[in-house]
DOROMAR-412336 format. One record per residue (C-alpha): residue in three letters; x, y, z. Coordinates in steps of 0.5 Angstrom, whole numbers, plus 500, padded with zeros to 3 digits. Layout:
ALAXYZ/...
This chain:
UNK500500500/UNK502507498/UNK504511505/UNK497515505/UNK493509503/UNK497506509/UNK496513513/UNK488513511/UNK487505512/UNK490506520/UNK486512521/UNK480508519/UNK481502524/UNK482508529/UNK475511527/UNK471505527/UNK475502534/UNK474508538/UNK466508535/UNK466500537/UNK463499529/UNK467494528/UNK463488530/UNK458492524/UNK464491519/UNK463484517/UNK465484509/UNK459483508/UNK456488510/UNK461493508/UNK461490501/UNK454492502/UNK456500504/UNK460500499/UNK455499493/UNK450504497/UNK456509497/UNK457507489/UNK451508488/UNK449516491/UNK456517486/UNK452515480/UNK446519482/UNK450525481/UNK451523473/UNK444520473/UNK441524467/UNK446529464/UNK449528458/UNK457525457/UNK459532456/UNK456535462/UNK459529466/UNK466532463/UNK464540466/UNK461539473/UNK460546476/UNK464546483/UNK458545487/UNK458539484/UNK465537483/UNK465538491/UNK459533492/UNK462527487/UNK469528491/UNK465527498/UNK462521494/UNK469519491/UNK471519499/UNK465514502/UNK467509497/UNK474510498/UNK474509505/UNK469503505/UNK474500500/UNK479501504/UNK476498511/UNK473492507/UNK480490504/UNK483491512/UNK477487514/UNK480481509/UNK487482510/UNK488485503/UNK493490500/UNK488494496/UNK494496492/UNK498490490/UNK491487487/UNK490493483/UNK497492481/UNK496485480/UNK490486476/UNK493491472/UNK497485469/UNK492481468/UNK488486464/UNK495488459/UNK494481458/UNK487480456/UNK487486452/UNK494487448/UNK494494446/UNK494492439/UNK487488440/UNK484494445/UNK487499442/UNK481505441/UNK475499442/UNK470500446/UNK469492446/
C-alpha cells in the first residue's frame, strides 16, 4: 500500500474502533455500503449528458469528491477487514487486464 492509502486505512481502523463499529463490519456488510455509496456517486450522473458529466460545476464536483471519498474509504475498510492490500490487487489486475487486452487488440475499441 502506498503510505497515504496506509495512512487512510489505519485512520479508518481507529475511526471505527473508537465507535466500537467493527463488529457491524463484516464483509458482507461493507460490500453492501460500499455499493450503497457507488450508487449515491452515480445518482450524481443520473440524467446529464456525457459531456456535462466531463464539466461539472464546482458545487457538483464537490459532491462527487464527497461520494468519491464514501466509496474509498468503504473499500478501504473491506480490504482491511479481508486482509487484502487493495494496491497490490489492483497492481496484479492490471497485468492480467494488459494480457487480456493487448494494445494491438484494444486499442481505441470499446469491445
Amino acid at each position: 500500500m502506498t503510505d497515504t492509502l496506509q495512512s487512510i486505512s489505519q485512520q479508518q481502523r481507529a475511526f471505527a474502533k473508537e465507535r466500537e463499529w467493527e463488529q457491524f463490519h463484516s464483509p458482507k456488510n461493507l460490500a453492501s455500503a460500499l455499493i450503497v455509496e457507488a450508487g449515491e456517486l452515480l445518482e450524481h450522473f443520473q440524467w446529464i449528458t456525457e459531456e456535462q458529466s466531463r464539466m461539472l460545476p464546482p458545487e457538483k464536483l464537490e459532491a462527487v469528491g464527497s461520494e468519491i471519498a464514501d466509496v474509498l474509504l468503504y473499500l478501504v475498510q473491506l480490504s482491511n477487514v479481508l486482509g487484502i492490500d487493495p494496491v497490490e490487487a489492483a497492481q496484479a489486475k492490471i497485468k492480467v487486464n494488459s494480457q487480456k487486452y493487448p494494445v494491438d487488440l484494444a486499442k481505441g475499441s470499446g469491445k
